[in-house]
C-alpha positions in Angstrom: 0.0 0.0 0.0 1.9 2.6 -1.1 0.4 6.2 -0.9 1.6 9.3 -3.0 2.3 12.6 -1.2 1.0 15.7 -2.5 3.7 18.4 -3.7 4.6 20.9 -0.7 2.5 23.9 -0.9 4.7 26.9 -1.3 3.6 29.7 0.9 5.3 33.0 2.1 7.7 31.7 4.5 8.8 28.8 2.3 9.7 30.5 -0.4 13.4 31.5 -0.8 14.0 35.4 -1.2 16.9 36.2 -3.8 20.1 35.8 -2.0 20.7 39.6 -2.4 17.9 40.8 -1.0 18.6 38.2 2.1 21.8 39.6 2.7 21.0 43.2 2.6 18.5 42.2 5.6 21.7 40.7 7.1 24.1 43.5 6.9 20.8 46.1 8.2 20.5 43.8 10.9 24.0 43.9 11.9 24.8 47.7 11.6 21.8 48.0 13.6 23.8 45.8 16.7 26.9 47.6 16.1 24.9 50.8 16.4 23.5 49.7 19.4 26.4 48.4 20.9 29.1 51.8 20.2 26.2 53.5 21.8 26.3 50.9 25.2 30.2 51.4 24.8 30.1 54.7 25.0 27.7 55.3 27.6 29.7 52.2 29.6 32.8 54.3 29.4 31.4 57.7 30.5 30.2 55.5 34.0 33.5 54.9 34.4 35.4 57.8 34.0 33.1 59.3 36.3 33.4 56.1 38.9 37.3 56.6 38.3 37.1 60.2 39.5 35.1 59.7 42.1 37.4 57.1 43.6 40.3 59.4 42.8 38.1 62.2 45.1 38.0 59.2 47.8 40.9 58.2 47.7 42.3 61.6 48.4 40.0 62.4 51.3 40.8 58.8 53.0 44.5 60.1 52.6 44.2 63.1 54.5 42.0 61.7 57.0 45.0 59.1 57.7 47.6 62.0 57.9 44.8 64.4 60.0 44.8 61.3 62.6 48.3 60.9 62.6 48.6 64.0 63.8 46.2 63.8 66.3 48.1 60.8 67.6 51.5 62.4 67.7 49.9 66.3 69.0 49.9 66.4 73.1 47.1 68.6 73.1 46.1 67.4 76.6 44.2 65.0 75.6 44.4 61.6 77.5 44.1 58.2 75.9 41.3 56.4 77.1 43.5 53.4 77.3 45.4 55.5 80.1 42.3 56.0 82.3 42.3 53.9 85.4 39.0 52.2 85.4 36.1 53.8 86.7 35.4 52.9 91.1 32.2 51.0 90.6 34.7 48.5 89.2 
């Protein structure tokens, strides 16, 4: 029992689109990522120059915070140390 199969109907999506026009969809395609992408690599970069100088900003201030307590630490401006302190009578 052998049955025949009817031919394929062709229909939009099965038929094949001349290899030009395909590849001109393609290369659209395409620029439109690269387009898309300079503009997240550009954007991307701009974050981080301003993260960078931000961190730069930090950095400084953490620096002369550490220098401001050195000084405090080395000044005898009357100041006890705590550590110093006998302990408190209720003790």
């Amino acid at each position: 029992m052998s049955e025949k199969q009817a031919p394929a109907e062709k229909t939009p999506s099965s038929e094949k689109r001349p290899s030009s026009e395909k590849h001109q969809e393609q290369i659209i395609e395409l620029e439109t990522r690269v387009a898309f992408l300079e503009d997240t690599v550009e954007s991307l970069n701009g974050e981080v120059a301003d993260l960078s100088q931000q961190f730069e900003l930090a950095k400084r201030a953490i620096q002369m915070m550490h220098q401001k307590l050195e000084q405090v630490g080395n000044d005898d401006n009357g100041i006890k140390n705590v550590s110093d302190e006998p302990p408190p009578p209720h003790y």
